[in-house]
C-alpha positions, -999 to +999 in steps of 0.1 A: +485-930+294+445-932+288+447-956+320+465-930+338+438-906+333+413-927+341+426-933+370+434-899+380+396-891+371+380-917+394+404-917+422+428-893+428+409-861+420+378-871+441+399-877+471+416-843+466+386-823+467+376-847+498+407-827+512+401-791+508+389-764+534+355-761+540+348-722+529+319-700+536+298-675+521+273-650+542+236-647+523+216-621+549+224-633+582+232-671+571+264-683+569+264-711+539+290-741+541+307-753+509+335-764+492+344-749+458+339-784+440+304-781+451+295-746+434+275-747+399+266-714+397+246-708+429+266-687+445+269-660+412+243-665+384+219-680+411+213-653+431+195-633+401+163-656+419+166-630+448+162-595+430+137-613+405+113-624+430+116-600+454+109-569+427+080-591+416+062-587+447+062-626+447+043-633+484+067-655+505+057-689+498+054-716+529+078-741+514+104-740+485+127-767+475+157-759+456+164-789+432+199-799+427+208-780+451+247-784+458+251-765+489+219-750+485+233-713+474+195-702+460+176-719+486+194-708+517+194-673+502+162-671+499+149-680+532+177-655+543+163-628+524+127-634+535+111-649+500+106-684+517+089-698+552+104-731+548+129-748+526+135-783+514+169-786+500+182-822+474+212-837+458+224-867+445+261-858+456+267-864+497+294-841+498+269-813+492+246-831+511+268-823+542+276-791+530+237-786+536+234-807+570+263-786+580+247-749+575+215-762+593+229-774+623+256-737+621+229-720+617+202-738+639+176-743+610+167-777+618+132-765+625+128-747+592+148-766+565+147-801+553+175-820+537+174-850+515+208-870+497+183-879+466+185-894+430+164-868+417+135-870+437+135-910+443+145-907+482+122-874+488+095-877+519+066-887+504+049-859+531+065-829+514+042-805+496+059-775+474+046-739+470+078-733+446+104-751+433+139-734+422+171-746+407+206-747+389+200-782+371+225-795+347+225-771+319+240-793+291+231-826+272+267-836+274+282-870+287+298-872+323+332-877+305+334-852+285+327-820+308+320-809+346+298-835+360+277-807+376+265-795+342+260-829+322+223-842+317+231-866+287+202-869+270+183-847+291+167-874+313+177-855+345+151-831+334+131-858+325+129-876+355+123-844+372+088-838+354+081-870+357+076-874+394+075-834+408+039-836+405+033-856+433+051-829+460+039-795+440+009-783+459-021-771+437-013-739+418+020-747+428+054-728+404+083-748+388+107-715+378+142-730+367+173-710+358+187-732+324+217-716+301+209-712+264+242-721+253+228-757+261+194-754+257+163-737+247+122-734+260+117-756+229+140-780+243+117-793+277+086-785+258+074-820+250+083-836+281+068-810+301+040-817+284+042-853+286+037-853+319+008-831+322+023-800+325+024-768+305+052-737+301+033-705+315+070-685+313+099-680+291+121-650+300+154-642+283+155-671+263+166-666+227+147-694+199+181-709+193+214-719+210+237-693+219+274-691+215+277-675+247+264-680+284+229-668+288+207-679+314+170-679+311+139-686+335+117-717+326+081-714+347+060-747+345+029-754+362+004-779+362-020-782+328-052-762+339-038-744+371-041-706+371-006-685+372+002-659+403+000-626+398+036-619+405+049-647+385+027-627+352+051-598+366+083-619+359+090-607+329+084-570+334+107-572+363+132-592+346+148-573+327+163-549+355+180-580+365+215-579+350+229-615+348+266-615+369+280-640+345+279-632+310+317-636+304+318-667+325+332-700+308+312-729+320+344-749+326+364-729+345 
């Protein structure tokens, strides 16, 4: 029986989801290619980025990249909603790396967005330079087998290979702002590694101290050690809290 699961798990469910529809979703005037597989939360709890820094009077930066992006649900959105000149878009998975290829070429962005299939940032240009960086990530330090593969970061070395190499694409004064859940982590929880690699926390907004019980996504802002923080990212958290989160009922593993 454990064999047959197994099984089921590494061969017959991937090849199902390789057979459903491609669906779409319309973000301004950009029409985003997916499949449902491919949605973390980008599509729902992701778009909170747009009210946020919109409200915030956040200057549209010349390039964003969305980090694990799936289908690239914030990132698209953004540059549909004006808060972005230029987008570079990453994922590990190359499903949603077509899903991305796919609403460039739909949508004749080739000459404004960048796509990269990456392990974290191993396979990213070594020409790319970032005003902002965005993202979903994995929200949970949870092995592969034991939960949706889109929200596992065992040990938290996603994260950690993240911080460790960002630094050499974020421009000076550059912005990390992630969207993490606090029902898998808190601020605390990224603290030393941010650190570590010569970084420090300049924003924590809607984070409680401890876990939650619940779904409750907070915004991590990271820059540089030294580097001097934007006047609309210091408006963040006034500005916040008019943004109601779309998913506080949600189950993570539905």
């Amino acid at each position: 029986m454990a064999f047959v699961k197994q099984l089921q798990y590494l061969a017959l469910k991937p090849a199902k989801r390789w057979l459903r529809p491609w669906q779409s979703l319309y973000f301004g005037d950009i029409r985003v290619s997916y499949k449902r597989h491919l949605d973390g939360g980008g599509s729902t709890f992701g778009q909170n980025y747009i009210p946020l820094l919109h409200d915030c009077g956040m200057p549209p930066p010349a390039r964003v990249f969305e980090w694990c992006s799936g289908p690239g649900f914030i990132g698209f959105s953004l540059l549909a909603h004006g808060l972005c000149e230029t987008l570079c878009l990453a994922d590990i998975n190359p499903e949603a790396v077509d899903a991305c290829r796919r609403t460039v070429a739909e949508n004749r962005l080739a000459n404004r967005v960048s796509v990269y299939q990456s392990d974290n940032l191993e396979s990213i240009s070594s020409s790319e330079r970032w005003d902002l960086v965005v993202g979903n990530p994995p929200h949970f330090d949870w092995s592969p087998e034991t939960g949706d593969v889109r929200v596992c970061d065992p040990g938290w070395n996603i994260h950690r290979r993240f911080f460790a190499s960002v630094g050499r694409f974020l421009k000076p004064n550059g912005v990390i702002l992630l969207q993490e859940n606090n029902r898998g982590s808190t601020a605390s929880t990224f603290s030393r590694m941010i650190e570590e690699f010569g970084f420090a926390t300049v924003l924590v907004h809607n984070c409680e101290p401890r876990l939650t019980p619940y779904t409750r996504h907070y915004y991590l802002g990271v820059m540089r050690r030294g580097d001097m923080p934007p006047t609309w990212l210091a408006a963040v958290g006034r500005v916040a809290s008019k943004v109601t989160p779309k998913d506080t009922a949600r189950v993570i593993n539905d």
